[in-house]
C-alpha positions as CSV (number, residue, x, y, z in Angstrom):
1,X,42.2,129.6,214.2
2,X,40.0,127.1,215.6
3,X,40.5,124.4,218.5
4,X,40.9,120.4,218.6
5,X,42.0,118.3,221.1
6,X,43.8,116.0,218.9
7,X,45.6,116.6,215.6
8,X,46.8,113.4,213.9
9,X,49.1,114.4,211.2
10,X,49.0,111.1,208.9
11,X,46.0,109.0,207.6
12,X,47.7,105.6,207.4
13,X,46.7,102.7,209.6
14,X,48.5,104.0,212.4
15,X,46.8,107.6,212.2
16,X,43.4,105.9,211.5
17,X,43.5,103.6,214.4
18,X,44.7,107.0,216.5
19,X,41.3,108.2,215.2
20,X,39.2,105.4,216.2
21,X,41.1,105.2,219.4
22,X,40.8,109.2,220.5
23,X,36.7,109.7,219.4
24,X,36.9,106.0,222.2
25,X,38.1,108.4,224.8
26,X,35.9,111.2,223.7
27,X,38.4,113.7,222.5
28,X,37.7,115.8,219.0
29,X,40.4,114.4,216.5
30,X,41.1,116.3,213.0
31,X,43.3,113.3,210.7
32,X,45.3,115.7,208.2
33,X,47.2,114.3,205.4
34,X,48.8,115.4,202.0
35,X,47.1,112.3,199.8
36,X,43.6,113.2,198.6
37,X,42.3,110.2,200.6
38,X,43.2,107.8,203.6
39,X,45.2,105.1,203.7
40,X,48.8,106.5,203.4
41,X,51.5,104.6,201.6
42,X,49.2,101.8,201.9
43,X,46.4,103.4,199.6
44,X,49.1,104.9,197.7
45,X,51.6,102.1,196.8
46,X,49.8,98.7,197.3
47,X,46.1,98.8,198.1
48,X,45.9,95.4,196.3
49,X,49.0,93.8,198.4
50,X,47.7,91.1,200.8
51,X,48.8,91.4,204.3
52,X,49.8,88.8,207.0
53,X,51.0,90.4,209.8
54,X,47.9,92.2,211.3
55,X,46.1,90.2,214.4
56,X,42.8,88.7,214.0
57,X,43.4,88.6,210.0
58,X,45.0,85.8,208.1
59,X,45.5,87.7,205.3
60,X,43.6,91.0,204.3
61,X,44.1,93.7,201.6
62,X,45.3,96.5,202.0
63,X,42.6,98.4,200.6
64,X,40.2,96.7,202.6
65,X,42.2,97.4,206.1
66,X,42.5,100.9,205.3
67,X,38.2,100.8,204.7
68,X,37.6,98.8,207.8
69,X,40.1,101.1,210.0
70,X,37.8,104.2,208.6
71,X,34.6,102.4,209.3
72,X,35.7,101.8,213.1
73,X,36.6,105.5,213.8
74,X,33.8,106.7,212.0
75,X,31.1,106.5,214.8
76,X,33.1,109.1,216.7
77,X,33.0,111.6,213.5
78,X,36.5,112.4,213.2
79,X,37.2,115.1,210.4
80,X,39.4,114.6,207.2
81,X,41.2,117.1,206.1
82,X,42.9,115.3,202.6
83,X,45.4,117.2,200.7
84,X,46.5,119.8,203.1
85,X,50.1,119.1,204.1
86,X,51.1,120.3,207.9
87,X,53.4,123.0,207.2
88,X,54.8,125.1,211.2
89,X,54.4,124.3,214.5
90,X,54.3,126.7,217.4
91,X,52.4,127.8,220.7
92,X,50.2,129.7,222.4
93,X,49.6,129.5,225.9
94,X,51.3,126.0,226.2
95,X,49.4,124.1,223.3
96,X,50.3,123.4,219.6
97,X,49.2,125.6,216.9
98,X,49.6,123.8,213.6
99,X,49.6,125.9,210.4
100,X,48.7,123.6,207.5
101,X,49.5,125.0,203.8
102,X,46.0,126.1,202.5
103,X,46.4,129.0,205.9
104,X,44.2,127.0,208.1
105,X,45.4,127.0,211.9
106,X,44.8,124.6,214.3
107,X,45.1,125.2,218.4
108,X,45.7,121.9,219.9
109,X,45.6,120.1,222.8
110,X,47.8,117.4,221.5
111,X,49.8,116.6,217.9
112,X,50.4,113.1,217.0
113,X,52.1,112.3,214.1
114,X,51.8,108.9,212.2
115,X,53.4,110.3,209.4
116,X,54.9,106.6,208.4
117,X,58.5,107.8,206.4
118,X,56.9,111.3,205.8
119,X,56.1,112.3,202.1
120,X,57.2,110.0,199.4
121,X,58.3,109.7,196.0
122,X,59.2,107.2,193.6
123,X,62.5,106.7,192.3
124,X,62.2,106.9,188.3
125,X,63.5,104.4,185.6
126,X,66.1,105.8,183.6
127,X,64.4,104.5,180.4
128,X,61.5,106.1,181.1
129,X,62.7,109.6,180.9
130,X,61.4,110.4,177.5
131,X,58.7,108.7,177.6
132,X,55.6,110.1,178.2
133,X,52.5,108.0,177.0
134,X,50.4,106.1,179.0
135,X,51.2,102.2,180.9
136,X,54.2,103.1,183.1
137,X,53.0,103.3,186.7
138,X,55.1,103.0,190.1
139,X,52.2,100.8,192.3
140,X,48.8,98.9,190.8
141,X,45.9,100.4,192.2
142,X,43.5,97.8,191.1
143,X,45.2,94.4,190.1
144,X,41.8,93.8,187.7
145,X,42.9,97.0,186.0
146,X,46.0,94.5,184.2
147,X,44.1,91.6,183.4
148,X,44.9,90.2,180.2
149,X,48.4,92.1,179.9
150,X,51.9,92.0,179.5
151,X,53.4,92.9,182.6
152,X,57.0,94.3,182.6
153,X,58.1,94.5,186.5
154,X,61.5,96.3,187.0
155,X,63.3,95.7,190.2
156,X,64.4,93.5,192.5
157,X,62.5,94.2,195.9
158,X,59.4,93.7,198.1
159,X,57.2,95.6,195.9
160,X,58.5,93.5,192.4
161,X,57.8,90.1,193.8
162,X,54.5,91.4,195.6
163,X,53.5,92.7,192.1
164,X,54.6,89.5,190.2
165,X,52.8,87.2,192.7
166,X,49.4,89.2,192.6
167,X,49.1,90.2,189.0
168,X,50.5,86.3,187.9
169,X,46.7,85.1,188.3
170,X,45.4,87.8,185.7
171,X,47.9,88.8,183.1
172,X,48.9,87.0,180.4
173,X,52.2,87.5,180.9
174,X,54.8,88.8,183.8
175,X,58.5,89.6,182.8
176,X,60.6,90.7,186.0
177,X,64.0,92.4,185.4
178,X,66.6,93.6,187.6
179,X,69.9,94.8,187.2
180,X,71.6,92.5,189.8
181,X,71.9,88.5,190.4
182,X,70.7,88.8,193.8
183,X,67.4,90.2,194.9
184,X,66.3,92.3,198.0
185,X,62.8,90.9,198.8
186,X,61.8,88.2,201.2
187,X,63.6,84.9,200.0
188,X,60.1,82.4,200.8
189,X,58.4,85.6,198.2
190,X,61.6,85.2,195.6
191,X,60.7,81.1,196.2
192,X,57.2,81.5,195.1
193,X,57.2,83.4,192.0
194,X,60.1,81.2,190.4
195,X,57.7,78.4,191.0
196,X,55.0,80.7,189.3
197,X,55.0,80.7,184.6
198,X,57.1,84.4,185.6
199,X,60.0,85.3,183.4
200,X,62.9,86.6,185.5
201,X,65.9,88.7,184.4
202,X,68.5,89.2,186.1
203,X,71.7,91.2,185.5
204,X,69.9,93.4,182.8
205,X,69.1,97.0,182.4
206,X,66.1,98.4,181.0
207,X,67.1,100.4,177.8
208,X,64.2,102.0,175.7
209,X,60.1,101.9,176.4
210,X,58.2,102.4,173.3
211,X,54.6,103.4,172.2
212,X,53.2,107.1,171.7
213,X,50.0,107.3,173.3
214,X,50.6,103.8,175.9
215,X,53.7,101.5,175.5
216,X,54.0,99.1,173.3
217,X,57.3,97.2,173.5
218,X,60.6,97.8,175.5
219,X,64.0,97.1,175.0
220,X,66.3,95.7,178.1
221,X,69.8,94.1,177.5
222,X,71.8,91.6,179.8
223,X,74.9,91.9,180.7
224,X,77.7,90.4,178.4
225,X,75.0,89.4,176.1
226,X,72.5,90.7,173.3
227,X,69.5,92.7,173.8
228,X,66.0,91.7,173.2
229,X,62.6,93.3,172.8
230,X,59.4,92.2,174.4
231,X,55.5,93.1,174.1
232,X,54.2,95.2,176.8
233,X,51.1,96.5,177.7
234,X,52.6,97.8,181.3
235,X,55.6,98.7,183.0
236,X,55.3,98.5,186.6
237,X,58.4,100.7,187.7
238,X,58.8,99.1,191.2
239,X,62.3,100.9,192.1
240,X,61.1,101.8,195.6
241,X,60.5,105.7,196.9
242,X,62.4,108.3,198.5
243,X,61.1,109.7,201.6
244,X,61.3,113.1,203.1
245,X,60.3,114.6,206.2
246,X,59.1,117.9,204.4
247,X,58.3,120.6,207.2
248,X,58.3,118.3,209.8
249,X,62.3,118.2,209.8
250,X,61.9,122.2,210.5
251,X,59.6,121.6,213.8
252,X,62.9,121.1,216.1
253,X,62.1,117.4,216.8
254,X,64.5,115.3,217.5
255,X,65.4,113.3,215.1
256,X,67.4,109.7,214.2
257,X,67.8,110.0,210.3
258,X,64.1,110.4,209.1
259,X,62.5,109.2,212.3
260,X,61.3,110.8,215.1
261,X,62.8,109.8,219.1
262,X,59.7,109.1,221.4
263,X,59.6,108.1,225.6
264,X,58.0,105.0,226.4
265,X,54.5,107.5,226.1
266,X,55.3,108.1,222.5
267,X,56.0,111.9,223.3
268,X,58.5,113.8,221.2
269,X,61.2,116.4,222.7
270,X,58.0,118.9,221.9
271,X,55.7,119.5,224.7
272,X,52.1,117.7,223.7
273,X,53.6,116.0,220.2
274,X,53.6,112.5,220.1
275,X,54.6,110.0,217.1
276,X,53.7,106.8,216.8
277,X,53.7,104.2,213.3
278,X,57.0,104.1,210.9
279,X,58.2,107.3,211.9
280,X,58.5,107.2,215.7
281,X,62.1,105.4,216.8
282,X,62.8,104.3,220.2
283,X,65.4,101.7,221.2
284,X,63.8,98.0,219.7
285,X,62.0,99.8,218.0
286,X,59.9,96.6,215.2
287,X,58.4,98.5,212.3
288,X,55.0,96.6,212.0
289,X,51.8,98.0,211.1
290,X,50.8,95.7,214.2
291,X,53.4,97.7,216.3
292,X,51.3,100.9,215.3
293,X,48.2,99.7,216.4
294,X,50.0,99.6,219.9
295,X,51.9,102.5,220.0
296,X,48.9,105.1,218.5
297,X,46.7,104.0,221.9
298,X,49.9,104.7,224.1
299,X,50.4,107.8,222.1
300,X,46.2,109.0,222.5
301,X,46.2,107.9,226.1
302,X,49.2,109.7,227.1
303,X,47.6,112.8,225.2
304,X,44.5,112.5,226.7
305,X,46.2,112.7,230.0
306,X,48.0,115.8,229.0
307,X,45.0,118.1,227.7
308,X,43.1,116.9,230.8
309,X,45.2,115.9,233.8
310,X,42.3,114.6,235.8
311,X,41.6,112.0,233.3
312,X,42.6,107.8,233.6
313,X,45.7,107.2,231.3
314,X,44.0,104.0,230.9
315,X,39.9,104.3,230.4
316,X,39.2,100.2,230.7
317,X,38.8,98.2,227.4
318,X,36.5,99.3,225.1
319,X,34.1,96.2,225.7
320,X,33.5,97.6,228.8
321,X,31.7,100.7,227.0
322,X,28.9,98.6,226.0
C-alpha cells in the first residue's frame, strides 16, 4: 500500500485535464486506466475524428487533444498507470483505499472518477461472426492507414457519417449501409456526406464478408430486392459500443442507469469520491467534453479542500502563478 493525494480513475480528456489541474494545486495525482495508453474512448474509437466543441479550437483532432492535454499536466509529473483496471473501494482511517487488479493498493486522499460510460465494447456485425481474417475493424486509428481503399461503413450513426466524411478524401471508394431508412447521426453530418461521391444503403443487411487472410468482397441485400456483391478492402463495423460500469457498479455509488449522482462539488454519496466527465449525472446535466473541462476543476478543488481543510477551494487563476 502506498499514498496519493489524488486517484483519477479514467485517462480521457476529463481525467487528463483533472491531472493537469491537481499537479496546478500541488497535490500528487496517480491517472489509472484499463487502455494501455491515454485518451479514453477518444484514443480508442476516433483519434482521427475532428472536434468542434472544445473552446479556444476551431476544430482539433482527437488524437492531437488527447497529446496536448498530456503535454499540459506533464510539468506536474503525474503517474500513469495504463492497463490496470480499478477493481474495490474501501477505507482506512477515513480515506479511500483503491485496489486495482494487478494487487496494487492505493491510500487516498481523494478518488475522482472520469471514467466517461465506464469500460466499453463494440457491438459485433452479425456477418462477421465467422470471419476471422484481417480488414474488419470497429474505429480507424489512423485515417492514412485506408488510403487508396474500399471502404464498407455499416451503420447508421455518429461514428458511420464521421467515418464516411473523414476517410471520403483518401479511399477510393466509401459504401455506407444501414438497415433502416432513417439514420441516427446529426442531420447537417447526414447533409454532408450525400453531397460527398459516398454510396449509401439504406434498408439493407449485411449478409456474408469474404477473404481468408483480409476481406475481399462482401455480400449485403436490400430489402424486397436482390442482393449484390462489392469489393472491399475494409469493413469499418461502426454499430456503436456497449458500456459497463465493471467494479465500479459494486463501490455502493449511487447510481442513475450507468452514471454516477454528484452535488454541485462533484462529490459522490462516498466520502472523498468525486466524478466528473460522461459519467457524473446531476440535474441539467450537458455531456460535452467542454462540460468536463469544468466539472474536473470543481471536482480537484473540492478534493483539495477535503484532504487539507486549511486550503482555498479556489487557488486564483493559474496566470497568476507566473
Amino acid at each position: 500500500m502506498r499514498e496519493i493525494d489524488v486517484a483519477i480513475v479514467g485517462a480521457g480528456p476529463t481525467g487528463l485535464y483533472a491531472a493537469y489541474y491537481a499537479g496546478f494545486r500541488g497535490l500528487s495525482v496517480a491517472v489509472i486506466d484499463a487502455l494501455p495508453e491515454p485518451g479514453g474512448q477518444v484514443t480508442a474509437m476516433y483519434p482521427e475524428k475532428a472536434i468542434y466543441d472544445v473552446a479556444g479550437f476551431p476544430v482539433i483532432k482527437g488524437r492531437d487533444l488527447v497529446a496536448n492535454l498530456v503535454e499540459q499536466a506533464a510539468p506536474y509529473n503525474p503517474e500513469y498507470l495504463l492497463g490496470a483496471r480499478a477493481e474495490a473501494l474501501s477505507y482506512v482511517d477515513g480515506r479511500p483505499l483503491l485496489s486495482l487488479d494487478g494487487g496494487e493498493k492505493l491510500l487516498c486522499g481523494a478518488i475522482i472518477v472520469t471514467g466517461g460510460l465506464g469500460s466499453f465494447s463494440p457491438r459485433p456485425l452479425p456477418a462477421a461472426a465467422a470471419f476471422d481474417g484481417g480488414g474488419l475493424v470497429y474505429f480507424v486509428p489512423r485515417l492514412a492507414e485506408l488510403s487508396g481503399h474500399n471502404v464498407l461503413i455499416v451503420g447508421g450513426g455518429d461514428s458511420a457519417f464521421d467515418w464516411a466524411l473523414a476517410l471520403e478524401p483518401l479511399a477510393k471508394s466509401i459504401t455506407l449501409v444501414h438497415r433502416r431508412e432513417k439514420f441516427r447521426a446529426h442531420a447537417a453530418t447526414v447533409a454532408r456526406v450525400q453531397d460527398l461521391a459516398v454510396r449509401i444503403v439504406v434498408n439493407a443487411e449485411i449478409t456474408k464478408i469474404h477473404g481468408d487472410e483480409r476481406v475481399t468482397h462482401a455480400d449485403f441485400t436490400i430489402k424486397g430486392g436482390a442482393g449484390e456483391t462489392i469489393p472491399v478492402d475494409t469493413v469499418v463495423a461502426a454499430l456503436g459500443f456497449t458500456a459497463d460500469l465493471g467494479p465500479l457498479a459494486e463501490w455502493g455509488l449511487d447510481l442513475d442507469k450507468r452514471h454516477i449522482k454528484v452535488d454541485s462539488t462533484m462529490l459522490t454519496n462516498r466520502p472523498r469520491v468525486f466524478a466528473a466527465g460522461d459519467i457524473a449525472e446531476y440535474p441539467g446535466k450537458v455531456r460535452l467534453i467542454a462540460t468536463g473541462f469544468g466539472e474536473a476543476a470543481t471536482a480537484v478543488n473540492n478534493a483539495a479542500v477535503t484532504i487539507n481543510p486549511e486550503a482555498h477551494l479556489f487557488p486564483g487563476h493559474s496566470s497568476d502563478a507566473g
